[in-house]
N, C-alpha and C positions, 0 to 999 in steps of 0.2 A: 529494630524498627527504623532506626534514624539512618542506619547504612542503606537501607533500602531506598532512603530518598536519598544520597547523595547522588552527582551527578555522576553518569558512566560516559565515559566516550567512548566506548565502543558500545554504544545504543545506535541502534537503523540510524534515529533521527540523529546524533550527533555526529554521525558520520555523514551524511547527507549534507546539514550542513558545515561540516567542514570541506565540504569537496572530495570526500571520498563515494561519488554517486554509486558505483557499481558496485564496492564491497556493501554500500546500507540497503542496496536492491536487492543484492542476494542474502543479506540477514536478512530482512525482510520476510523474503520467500522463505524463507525459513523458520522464520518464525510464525509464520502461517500455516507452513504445514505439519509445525509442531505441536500448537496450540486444537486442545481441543474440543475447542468451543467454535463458536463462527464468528473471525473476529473481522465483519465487516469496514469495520473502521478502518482494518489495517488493508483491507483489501481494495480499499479507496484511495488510504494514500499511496498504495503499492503503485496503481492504475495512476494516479499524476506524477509521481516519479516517474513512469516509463511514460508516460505522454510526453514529457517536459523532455525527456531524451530522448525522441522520437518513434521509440517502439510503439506504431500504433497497436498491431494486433496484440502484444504482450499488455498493453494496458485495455484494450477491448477484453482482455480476458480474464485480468483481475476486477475490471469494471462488473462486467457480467456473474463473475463470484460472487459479489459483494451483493450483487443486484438475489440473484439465487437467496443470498443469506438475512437478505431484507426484502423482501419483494415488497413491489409498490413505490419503494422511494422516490421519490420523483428529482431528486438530485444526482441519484449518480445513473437514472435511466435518461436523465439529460446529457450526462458525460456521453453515455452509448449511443446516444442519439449525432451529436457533435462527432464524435469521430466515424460513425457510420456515411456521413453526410461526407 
């Protein structure tokens, strides 16, 4: 159990930020499409990572996943709304 918490660096988020954006984008995506549950959460932060590096439509599209896997939110239908605009 306690290995389980220690810290990984090569986790999405540890590579992000370390400055490795595009390999934590493509764990990411990977870890999204491997998990099989609907991990909204991830599919939010997926959609601000590719915001923040300009991929509108690739973040319109994880926006909208997420939006699919929560419907109603009203935070990340503001994200879609924001980049629609």
């Amino acid at each position: 159990m306690e290995r389980a918490l220690e810290p990984n660096p090569w986790h999405a988020w540890n590579l992000y930020w370390q400055g490795a954006r595009g390999e934590a984008i493509g764990r990411m995506r990977q870890a999204i499409a491997l998990y099989r549950g609907k991990p909204w959460q991830w599919a939010v932060q997926l959609g601000d990572w590719l915001a923040e590096a300009g991929d509108k439509e690739g973040a319109l599209a994880a926006y909208r996943q997420a939006l699919e896997w929560k419907p109603g939110d009203e935070g990340i239908a503001a994200k879609v709304k924001a980049l629609e605009e």
